[in-house]
N, C-alpha and C positions, 0 to 999 in steps of 0.2 A: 241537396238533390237526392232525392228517393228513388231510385233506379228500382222498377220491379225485374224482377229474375226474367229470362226466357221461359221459365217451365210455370210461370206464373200468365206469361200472356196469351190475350185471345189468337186467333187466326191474324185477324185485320192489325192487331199490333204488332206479332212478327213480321208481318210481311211489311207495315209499315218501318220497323229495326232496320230489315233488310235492307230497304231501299236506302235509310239514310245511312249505314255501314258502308252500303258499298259507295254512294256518295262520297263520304269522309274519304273514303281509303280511294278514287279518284282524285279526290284534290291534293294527298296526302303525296301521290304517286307523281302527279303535277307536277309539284316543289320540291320532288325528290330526298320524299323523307320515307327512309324504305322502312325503320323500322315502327312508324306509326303506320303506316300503309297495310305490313304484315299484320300487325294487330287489329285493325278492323276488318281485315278481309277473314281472318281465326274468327273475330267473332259473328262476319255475316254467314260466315259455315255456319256456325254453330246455333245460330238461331233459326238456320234454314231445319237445321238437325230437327229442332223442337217443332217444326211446322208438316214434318211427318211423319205416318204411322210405321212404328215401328215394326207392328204385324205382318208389312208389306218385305220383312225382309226376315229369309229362311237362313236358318242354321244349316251350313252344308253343301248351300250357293255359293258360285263365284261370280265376282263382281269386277267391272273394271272400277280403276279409285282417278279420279275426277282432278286434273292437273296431273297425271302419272302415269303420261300416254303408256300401255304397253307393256304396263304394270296389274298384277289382279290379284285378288283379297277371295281368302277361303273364309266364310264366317264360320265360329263353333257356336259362339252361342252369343245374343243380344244381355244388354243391362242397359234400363234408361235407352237414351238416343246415343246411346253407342255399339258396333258392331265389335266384337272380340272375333282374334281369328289369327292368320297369317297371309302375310303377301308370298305367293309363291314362288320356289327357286329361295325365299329368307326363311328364316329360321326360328325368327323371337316374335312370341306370341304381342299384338297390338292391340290397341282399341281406335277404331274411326269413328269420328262422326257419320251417322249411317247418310246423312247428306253428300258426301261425297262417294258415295258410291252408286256405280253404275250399272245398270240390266244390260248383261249381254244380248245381241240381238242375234 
């Protein structure tokens, strides 16, 4: 099986990834397999990651981070579809996938 990358597929292919991720990781959650459950749900992040622009997100913004009610993300600077930065109130520089991040309203 040839698996092509995320940064390889079109729109209509991640978004169809997505759907069947998050499928998996429902049936996975079903039968109470938490640690294949976690694993697909990492990677329908991450292909959501690859399904947007990353332009859409500034150095500088704070974001809320998406499962981490009440929690928010200062970015310094983008690489790829990932957001570099810190959660505030923490201390040690992260990378998120910029799909999980939130516009404050």
């Amino acid at each position: 099986m040839d698996e092509k990358k995320f940064s390889q597929m079109t729109e209509h292919e991640l978004r169809q990834a997505i759907a069947d991720l998050n499928e998996k990781a429902r049936k996975a959650e079903q039968l109470g397999m938490v640690n294949e459950f976690a694993v697909h749900k990492r990677r329908a992040v991450m292909a959501k990651a690859y399904s947007l622009d990353p332009k859409e997100f500034k150095p500088g913004e704070i974001y809320g981070i998406d499962g981490a009610p009440g929690e928010y993300f200062k970015v310094e600077y983008l690489k790829g579809v990932f957001a570099w930065g810190f959660r505030l109130n923490k201390g040690e520089e992260e990378g998120l996938p910029i799909s999980l991040l939130q516009t404050l309203k």
